[in-house]
C-alpha positions in Angstrom: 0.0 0.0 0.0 1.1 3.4 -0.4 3.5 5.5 2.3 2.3 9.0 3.4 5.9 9.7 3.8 7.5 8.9 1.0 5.2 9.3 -2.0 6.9 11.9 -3.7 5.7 14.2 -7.1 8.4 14.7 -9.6 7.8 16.9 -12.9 7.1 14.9 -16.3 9.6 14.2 -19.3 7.1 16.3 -21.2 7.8 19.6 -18.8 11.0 19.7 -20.8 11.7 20.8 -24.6 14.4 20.4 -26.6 15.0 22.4 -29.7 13.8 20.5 -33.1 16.9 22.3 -35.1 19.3 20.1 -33.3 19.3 16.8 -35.6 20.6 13.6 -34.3 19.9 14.4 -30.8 19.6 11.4 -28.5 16.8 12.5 -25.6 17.2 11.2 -22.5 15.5 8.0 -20.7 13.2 8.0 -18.6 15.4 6.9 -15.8 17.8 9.7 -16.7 14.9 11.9 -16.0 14.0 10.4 -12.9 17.4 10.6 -11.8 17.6 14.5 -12.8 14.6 15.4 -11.2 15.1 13.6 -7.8 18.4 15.8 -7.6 15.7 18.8 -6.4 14.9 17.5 -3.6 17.6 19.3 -1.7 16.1 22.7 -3.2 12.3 21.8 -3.1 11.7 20.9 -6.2 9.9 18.2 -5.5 6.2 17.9 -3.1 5.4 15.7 -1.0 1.7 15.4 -0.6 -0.5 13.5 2.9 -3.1 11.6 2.5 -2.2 8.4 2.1 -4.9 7.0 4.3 -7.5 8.0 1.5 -6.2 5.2 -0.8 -6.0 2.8 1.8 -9.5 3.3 2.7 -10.3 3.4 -1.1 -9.2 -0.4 -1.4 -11.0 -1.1 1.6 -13.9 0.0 -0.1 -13.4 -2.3 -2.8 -12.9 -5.3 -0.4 -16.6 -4.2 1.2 -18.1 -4.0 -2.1 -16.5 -7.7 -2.7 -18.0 -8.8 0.7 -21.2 -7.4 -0.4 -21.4 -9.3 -3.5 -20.6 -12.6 -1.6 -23.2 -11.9 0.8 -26.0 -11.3 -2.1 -25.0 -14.3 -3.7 -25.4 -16.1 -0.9 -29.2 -14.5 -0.1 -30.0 -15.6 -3.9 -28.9 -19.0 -3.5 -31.2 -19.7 -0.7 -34.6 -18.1 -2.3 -36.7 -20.7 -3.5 -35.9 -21.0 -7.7 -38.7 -21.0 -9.8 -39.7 -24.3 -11.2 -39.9 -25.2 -15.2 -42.9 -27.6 -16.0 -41.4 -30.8 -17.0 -42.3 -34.2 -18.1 -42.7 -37.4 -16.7 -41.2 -39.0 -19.6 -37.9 -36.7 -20.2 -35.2 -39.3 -20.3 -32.9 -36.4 -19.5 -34.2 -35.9 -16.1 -34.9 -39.3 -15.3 -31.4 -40.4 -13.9 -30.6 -41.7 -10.0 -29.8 -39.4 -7.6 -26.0 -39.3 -6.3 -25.5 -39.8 -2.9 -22.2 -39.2 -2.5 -20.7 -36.7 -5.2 -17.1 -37.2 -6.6 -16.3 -33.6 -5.4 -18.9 -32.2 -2.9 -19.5 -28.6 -2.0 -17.0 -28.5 0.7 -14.2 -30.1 -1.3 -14.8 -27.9 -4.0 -14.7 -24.5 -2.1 -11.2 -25.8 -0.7 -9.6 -26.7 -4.0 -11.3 -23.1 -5.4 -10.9 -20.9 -2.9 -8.7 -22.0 -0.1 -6.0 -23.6 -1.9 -5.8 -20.3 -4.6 -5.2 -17.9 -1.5 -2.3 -20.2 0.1 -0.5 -20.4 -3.3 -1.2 -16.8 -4.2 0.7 -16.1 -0.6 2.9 -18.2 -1.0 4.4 -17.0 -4.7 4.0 -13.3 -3.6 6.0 -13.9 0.0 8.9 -16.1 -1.6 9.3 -14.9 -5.3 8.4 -11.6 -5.4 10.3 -9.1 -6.4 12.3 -11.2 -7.9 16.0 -11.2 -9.0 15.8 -7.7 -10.9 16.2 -5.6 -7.0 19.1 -3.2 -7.1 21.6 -3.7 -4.3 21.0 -1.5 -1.3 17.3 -2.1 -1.8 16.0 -1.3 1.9 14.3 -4.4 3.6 11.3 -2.3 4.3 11.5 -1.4 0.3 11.2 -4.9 -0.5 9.0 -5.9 2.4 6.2 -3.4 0.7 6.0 -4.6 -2.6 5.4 -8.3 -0.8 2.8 -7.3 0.7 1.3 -5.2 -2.3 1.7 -8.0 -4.6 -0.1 -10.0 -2.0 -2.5 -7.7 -1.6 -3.7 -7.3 -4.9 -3.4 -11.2 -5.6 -6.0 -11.9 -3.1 -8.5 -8.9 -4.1 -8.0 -9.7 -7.8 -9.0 -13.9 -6.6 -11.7 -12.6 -4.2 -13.1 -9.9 -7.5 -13.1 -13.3 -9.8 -14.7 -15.8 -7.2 -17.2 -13.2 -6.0 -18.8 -12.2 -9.6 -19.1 -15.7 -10.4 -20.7 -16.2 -7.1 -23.1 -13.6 -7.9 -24.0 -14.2 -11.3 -24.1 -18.2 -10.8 -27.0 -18.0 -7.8 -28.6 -15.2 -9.5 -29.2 -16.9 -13.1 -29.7 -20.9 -11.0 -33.0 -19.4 -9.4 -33.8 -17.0 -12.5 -33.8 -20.3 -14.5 -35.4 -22.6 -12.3 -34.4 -26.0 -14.7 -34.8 -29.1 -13.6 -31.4 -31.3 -13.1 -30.5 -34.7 -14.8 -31.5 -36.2 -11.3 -35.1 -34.0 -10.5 -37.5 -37.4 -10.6 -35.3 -39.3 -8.3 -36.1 -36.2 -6.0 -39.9 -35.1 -6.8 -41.3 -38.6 -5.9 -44.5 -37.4 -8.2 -48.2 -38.2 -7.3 -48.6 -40.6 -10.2 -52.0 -41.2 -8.8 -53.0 -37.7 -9.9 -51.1 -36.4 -12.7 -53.8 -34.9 -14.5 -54.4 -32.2 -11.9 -50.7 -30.6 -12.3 -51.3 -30.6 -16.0 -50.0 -27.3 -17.3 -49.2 -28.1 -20.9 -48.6 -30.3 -23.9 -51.7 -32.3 -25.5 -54.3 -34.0 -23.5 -54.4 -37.1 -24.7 -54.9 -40.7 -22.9 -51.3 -41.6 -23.4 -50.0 -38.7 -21.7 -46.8 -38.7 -23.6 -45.8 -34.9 -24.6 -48.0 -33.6 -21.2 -46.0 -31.0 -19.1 -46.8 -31.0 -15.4 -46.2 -28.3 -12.6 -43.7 -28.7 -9.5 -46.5 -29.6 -7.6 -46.8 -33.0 -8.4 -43.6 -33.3 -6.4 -44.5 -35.4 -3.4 -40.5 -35.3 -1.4 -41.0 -33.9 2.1 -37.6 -32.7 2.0 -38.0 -29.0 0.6 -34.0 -28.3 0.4 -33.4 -31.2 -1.5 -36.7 -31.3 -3.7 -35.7 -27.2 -4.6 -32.2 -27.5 -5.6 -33.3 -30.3 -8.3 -34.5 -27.0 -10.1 -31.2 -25.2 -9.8 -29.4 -26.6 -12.6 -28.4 -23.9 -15.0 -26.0 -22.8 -15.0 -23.3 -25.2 -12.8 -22.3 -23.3 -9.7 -19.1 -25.9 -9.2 -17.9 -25.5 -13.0 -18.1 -21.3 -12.3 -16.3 -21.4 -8.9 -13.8 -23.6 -10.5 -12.7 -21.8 -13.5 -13.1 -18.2 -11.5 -10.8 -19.6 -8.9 -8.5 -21.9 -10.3 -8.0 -20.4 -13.9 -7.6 -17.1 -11.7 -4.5 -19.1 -10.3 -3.1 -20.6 -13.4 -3.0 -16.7 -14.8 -1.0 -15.6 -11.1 1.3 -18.6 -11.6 2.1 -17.9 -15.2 2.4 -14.2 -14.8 5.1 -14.1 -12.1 7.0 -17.1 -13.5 7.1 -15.3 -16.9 5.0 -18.7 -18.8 4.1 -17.2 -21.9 3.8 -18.6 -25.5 6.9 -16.8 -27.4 6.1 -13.6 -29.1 7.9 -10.8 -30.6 7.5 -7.7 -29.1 5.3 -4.8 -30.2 7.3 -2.3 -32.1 10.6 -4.2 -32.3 12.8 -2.8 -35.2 13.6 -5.9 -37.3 14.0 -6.2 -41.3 14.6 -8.8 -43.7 18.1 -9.7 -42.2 16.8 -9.9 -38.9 14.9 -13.5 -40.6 18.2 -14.5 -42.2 20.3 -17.7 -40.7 23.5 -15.3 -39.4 22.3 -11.4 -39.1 25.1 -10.4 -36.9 27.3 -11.5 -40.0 24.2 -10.2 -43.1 24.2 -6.7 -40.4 28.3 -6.7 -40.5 28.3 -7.0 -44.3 26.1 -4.1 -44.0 27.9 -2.1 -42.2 31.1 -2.4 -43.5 29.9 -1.4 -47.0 28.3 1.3 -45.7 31.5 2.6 -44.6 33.8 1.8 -47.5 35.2 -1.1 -46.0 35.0 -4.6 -47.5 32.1 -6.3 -47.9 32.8 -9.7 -46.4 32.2 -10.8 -42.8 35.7 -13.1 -43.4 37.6 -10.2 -44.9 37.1 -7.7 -42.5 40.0 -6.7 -40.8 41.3 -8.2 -37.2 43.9 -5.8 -36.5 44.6 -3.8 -33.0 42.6 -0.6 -33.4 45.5 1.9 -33.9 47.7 -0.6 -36.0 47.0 0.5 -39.4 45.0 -2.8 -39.6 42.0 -0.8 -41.1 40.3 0.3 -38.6 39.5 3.5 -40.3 37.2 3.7 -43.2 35.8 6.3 -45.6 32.8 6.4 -44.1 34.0 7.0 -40.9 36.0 5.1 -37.5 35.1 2.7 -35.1 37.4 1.9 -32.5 38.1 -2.1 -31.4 36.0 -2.1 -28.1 33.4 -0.4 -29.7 33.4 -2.4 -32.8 33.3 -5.3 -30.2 30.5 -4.1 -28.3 28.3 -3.4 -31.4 28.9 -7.0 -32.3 28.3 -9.2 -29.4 25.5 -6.5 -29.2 24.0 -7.3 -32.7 24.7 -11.2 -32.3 22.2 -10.7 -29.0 19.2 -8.9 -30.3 19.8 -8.8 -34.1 17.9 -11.9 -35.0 14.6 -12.5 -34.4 14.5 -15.8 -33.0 16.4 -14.4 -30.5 14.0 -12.2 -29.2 12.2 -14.9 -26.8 12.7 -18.4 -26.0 9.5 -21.3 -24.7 10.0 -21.6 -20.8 10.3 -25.0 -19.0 8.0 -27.1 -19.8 8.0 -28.3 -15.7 6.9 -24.2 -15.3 3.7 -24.9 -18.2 3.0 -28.0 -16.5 2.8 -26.1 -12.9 0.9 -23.7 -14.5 -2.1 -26.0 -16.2 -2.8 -27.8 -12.8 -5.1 -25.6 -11.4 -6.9 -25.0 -14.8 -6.8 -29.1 -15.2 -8.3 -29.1 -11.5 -10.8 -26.9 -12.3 -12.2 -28.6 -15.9 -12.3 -32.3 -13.3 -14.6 -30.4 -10.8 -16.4 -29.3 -13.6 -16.5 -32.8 -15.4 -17.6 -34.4 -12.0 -21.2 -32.7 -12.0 -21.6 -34.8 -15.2 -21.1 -38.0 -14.2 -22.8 -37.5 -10.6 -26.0 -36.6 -13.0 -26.0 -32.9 -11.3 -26.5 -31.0 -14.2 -26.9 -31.0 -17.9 -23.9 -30.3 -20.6 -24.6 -27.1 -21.4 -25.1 -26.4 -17.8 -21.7 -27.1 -17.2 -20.5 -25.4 -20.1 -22.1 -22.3 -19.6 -21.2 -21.9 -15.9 -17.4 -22.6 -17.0 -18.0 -20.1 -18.9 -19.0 -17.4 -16.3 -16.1 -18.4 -14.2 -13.5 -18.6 -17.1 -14.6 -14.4 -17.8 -14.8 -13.5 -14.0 -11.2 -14.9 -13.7 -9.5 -13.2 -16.9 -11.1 -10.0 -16.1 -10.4 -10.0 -12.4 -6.8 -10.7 -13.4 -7.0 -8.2 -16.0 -8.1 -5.6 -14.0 -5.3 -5.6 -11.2 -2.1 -6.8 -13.3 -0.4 -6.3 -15.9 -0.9 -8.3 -19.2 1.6 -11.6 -18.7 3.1 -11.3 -22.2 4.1 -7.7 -21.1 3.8 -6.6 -17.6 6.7 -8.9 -16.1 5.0 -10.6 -13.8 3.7 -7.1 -11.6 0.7 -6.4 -10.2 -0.8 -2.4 -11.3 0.4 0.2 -9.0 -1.7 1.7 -6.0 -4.5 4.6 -7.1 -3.3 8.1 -6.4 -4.3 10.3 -3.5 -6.5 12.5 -5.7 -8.4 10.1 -7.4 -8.8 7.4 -4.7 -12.4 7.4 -5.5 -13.0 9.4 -8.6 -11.3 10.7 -11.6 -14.0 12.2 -13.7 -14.2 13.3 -17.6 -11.0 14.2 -19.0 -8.4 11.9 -17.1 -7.2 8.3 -18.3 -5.6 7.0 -15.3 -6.1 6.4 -11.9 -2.2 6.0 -10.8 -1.7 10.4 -11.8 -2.5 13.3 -9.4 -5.5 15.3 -10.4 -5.2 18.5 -9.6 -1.1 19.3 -9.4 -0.5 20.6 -12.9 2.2 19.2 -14.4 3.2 16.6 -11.4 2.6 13.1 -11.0 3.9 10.5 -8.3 7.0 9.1 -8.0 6.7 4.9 -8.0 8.3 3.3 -4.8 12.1 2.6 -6.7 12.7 6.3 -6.6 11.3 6.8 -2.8 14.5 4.7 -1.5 16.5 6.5 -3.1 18.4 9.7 -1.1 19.0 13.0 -2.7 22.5 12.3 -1.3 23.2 9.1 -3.2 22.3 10.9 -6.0 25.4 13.4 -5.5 28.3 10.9 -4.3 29.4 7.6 -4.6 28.3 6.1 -7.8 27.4 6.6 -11.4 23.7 7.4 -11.1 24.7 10.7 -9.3 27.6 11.6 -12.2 26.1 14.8 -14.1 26.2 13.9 -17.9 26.1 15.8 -20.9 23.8 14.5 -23.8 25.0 16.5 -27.4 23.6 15.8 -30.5 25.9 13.7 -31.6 25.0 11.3 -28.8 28.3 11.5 -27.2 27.9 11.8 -23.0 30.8 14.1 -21.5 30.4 15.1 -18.1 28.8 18.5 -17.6 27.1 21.2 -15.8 25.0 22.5 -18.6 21.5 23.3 -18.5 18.2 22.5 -20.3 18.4 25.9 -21.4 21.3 26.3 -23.0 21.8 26.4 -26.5 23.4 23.6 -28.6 21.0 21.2 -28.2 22.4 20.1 -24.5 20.6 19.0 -21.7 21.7 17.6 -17.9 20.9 14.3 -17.4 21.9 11.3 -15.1 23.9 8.2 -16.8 21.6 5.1 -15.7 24.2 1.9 -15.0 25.1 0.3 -18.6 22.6 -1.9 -19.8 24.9 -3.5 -22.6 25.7 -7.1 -23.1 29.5 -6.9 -22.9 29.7 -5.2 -19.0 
């Protein structure tokens, strides 16, 4: 959850513009930004705003309103359904009645509920963050974004369960249709089926008649009302909204996705090629009068007269080298992802194989019709993807995080004109600072390692270290020189 006393509001990229004229200018990263605009602290820059409590109450809220839901689903699964006609010759309603079920109501709310909640703390207690923290991290730092990932785990499982909840009790006494089992339980008045009549043709045979629930004869009301409570399946929708909900937690934080290629990757026909690093090198080297063969290229010291320099230009030998091992990494495109484990997929499917047996069972137990079960697999397979959906990142691209806490300002409302709930409403230009940069000191930024080294970005691209402004003309602007990133450090 969010800290009153760290939250801090830092002025966005956007605040700062850079002169078109200046072609070939490299802007800055974000994190360069970041680490600029942290440096104010000392001077004010930055503001700090209270409130934090608001937030925390606003998820409260949302936990209520879940508890609500649970409670109304709950009152709708104990009114009496109503009660289709049927007949007494429907060979789909004329099977025995199951004693004991494969997986009874009890079982099922352990495998759907309870065992989603331990595993969900379990991954978010162990596993989160993860191996990307920086070193130095603060405990405390670490310790929050447990307990937030937690946090939203649970809500996001208690969201999924709770709709389906809803929706499945609601639409079972809506519907009112008789289960697979509903003559084993009405023991009818045969004696006096022509008084509960209520459709079909009259006729001496009786076949096609339609008779009310009143024929029902079975003293015990509880059991003789839920035979008309079998669309849609209430164990198929509480399966699939709790344990497909799990299957999507497992295989967002363990990064199980199917391969892709990211969105907006710069690749061309090379990149498809068998070799690109040596298609790319060919490339190159044309480009910049040297010879055109990957083989042929020169091997010499840089310095040596071994060729180093072309007519297009130099390149000196450990930047040569880093362009290549950089090109060999990320040139092609089948090295852009790679299939996980398959032990990860397999940990990954269990819960949503779980959940299609619990949903199987109501078959053979004669509880409720095909598309019963379909349907109500259904509700619970849309309550869990949206539920997921709505409190974490998509797994192909959110890296296994949960979405960041609301801001203070819009807690509870945002209104016309805004598209996100994580910015401040009404503080201009500012937005909040995400819990990385509250660990962070102004006085780290100043001494002691390359994130507080003032660096100069020109348009050439070049970084020499610097005091110049923004403001200044030539096209230069103060950043701070995030750690290397590169494949050969």
């Amino acid at each position: 959850m969010p800290d009153d006393s760290e939250d801090l509001l830092i002025p966005p990229a956007h605040a700062r513009s850079i002169s078109p004229s200046h072609t070939g200018y490299t802007p800055p990263t974000s994190t360069t930004l970041m680490m600029d605009d942290l440096r104010h602290t000392r001077t004010g820059g930055l503001k700090r705003k209270r409130g934090g409590w608001v937030v925390v109450v606003s998820y409260v809220f949302d936990w209520v309103i879940i508890a609500v839901a649970g409670v109304i689903g709950y009152i709708f699964g104990a009114k009496t359904p109503n009660k289709r006609p049927f007949s007494l010759y429907d060979p789909n309603i004329s099977f025995p009645f199951t004693v004991k079920e494969t997986v009874p109501v009890w079982l099922a709310a352990c495998i759907s509920v309870i065992a989603p909640i331990f595993f969900i703390a379990v991954i978010s207690l162990i596993f989160v963050p993860g191996a990307t923290v920086p070193r130095g991290t603060p405990k405390a730092l670490i310790w929050k974004r447990k307990l937030w990932e937690l946090h939203i785990g649970w809500l996001g499982l208690a969201l999924s369960i709770a709709s389906a909840w809803l929706i499945t009790n609601g639409m079972k006494n809506l519907y009112g249709k008789p289960r697979p089992d509903l003559l084993s339980r009405c023991q009818p008045d045969l004696a006096n089926v022509a008084k509960y009549i209520v459709g079909g043709y009259a006729n001496s045979s009786m076949n096609g008649h339609l008779v009310s629930a009143n024929i029902c004869m079975n003293p015990d009301k509880a059991k003789l009302d839920d035979g008309f409570r079998s669309y849609p399946s209430g164990h198929s929708s509480s399966a699939a909204a709790g344990l497909i909900y799990l299957s999507l937690f497992i295989a967002s934080k363990f990064a199980i996705t199917i391969p892709f290629l990211a969105s907006g990757t710069n690749v061309d026909a090379a990149s498809f090629s068998a070799f690109p690093s040596r298609t790319r090198h060919n490339t190159a080297m044309s480009a910049m009068g040297g010879p055109e063969s990957y083989e042929m290229a020169p091997r010499g010291p840089a310095g040596s007269g071994g060729g180093r320099t072309y007519t297009g230009g130099s390149i000196g030998a450990a930047e040569e080298k880093r362009l290549a091992r950089h090109t060999r990494a990320v040139a092609a495109v089948r090295l852009q992802a790679a299939a996980p484990p398959l032990y990860l997929l397999l940990i990954c499917i269990i819960p949503w194989f779980a959940s299609i047996f619990i949903a199987s069972s109501r078959w053979f137990d004669f509880r409720h019709h095909g598309f019963d079960i379909l349907f109500g697999y259904l509700i619970g397979l849309i309550c869990a993807f949206f539920s997921f959906r709505y409190y974490h990142l998509p797994i192909s691209q959110g890296a296994g995080w949960a979405w960041g806490p609301r801001s203070r300002d819009k807690a509870f409302w945002a209104g016309v004109g805004s598209y996100s709930y994580s910015t401040d409403h009404n503080v201009g230009e500012y937005y909040r600072a995400g819990d990385e940069e509250e660990a962070l000191s102004p006085d780290s930024l100043d001494h002691g390692s390359s994130y507080g080294r003032p660096v100069q970005v020109r348009a050439n691209g070049t970084g020499l270290e610097s005091n110049v402004g923004p403001d200044q003309p030539g096209g230069i602007i103060t950043g701070r020189k995030p750690p290397s990133l590169d494949v050969d450090q």
